[in-house]
C-alpha positions in Angstrom: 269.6 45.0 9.5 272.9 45.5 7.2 274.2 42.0 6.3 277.9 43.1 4.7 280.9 45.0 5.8 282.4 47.6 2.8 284.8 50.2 3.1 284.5 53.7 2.2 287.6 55.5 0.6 288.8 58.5 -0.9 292.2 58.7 -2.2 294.1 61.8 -0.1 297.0 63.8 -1.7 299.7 65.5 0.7 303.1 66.9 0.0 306.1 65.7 1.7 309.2 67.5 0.4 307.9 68.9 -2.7 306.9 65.3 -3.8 303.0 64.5 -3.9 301.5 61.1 -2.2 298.5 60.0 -2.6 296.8 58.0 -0.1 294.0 55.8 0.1 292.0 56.6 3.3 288.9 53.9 4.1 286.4 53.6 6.9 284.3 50.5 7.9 280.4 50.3 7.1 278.1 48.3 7.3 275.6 48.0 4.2 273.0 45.6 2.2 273.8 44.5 -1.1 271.0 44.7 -3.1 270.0 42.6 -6.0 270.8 43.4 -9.8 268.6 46.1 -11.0 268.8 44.5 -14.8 267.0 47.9 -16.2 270.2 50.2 -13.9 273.0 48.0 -15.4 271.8 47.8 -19.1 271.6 51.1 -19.0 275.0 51.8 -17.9 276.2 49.1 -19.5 275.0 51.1 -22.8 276.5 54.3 -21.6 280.3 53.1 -21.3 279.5 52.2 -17.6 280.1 48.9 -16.3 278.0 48.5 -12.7 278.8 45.8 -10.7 277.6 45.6 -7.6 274.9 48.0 -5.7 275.2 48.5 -1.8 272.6 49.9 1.1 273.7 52.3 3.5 273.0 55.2 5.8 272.7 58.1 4.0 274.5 60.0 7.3 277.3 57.8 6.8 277.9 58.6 2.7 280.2 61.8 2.7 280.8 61.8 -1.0 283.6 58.9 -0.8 284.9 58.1 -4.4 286.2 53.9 -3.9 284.3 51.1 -1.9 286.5 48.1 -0.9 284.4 44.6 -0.9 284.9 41.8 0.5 287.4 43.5 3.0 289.6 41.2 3.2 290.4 40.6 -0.3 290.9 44.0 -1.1 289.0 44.8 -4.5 288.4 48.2 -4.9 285.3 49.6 -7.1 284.6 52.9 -7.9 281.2 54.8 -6.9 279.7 55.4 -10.0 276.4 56.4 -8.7 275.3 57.4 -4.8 271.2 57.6 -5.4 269.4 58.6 -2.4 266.6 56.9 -1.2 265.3 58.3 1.4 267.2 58.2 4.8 269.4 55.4 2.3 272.0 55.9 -0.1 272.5 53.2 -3.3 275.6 52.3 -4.0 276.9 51.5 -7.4 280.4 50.3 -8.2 282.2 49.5 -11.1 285.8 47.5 -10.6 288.1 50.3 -10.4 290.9 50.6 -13.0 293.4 53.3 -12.2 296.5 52.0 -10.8 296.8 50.8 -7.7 294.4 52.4 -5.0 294.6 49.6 -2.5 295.6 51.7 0.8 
């Protein structure tokens, strides 16, 4: 059913010796990506938004992650700017992210 493999991410803070790192944390899933919704992405477009891609997935397996990392092997990271639930489905939409390096 799900033709594409994303990554899921948050970025994780800890403190080691009084000094903060932050951490990007992913986990494989497997999702759709689903055609330009021209209407969506003018509209964001017109808001300051600048949607990208959109991506199918279980809506079990969304746990409010902030980054998705597609393709997987290049690396590029977007940043969930809408998680719309459809059903037992949640739609993904990503913008390229642009603060500093979050690459894991």
């Amino acid at each position: 059913m799900f033709n594409e493999e994303i990554e899921l991410g948050n970025l994780i803070e800890t403190n080691e010796f009084g000094e903060v790192i932050q951490t990007m944390v992913y986990e494989k899933r497997l999702a759709n990506r689903l055609d330009d919704n021209r209407s969506e992405f003018y509209e964001g477009a017109s808001s300051g938004l600048r949607p990208e891609l959109t991506f199918e997935i279980n809506g079990f397996e969304y746990n409010d992650e902030e980054f998705v990392r597609f393709p997987i092997t290049t690396g590029t990271v977007y940043t969930i700017i809408r998680a719309a639930k459809r059903g037992e489905m949640r739609e993904l939409t990503v913008s390229a992210h642009s603060k500093g390096d979050v690459s894991g």
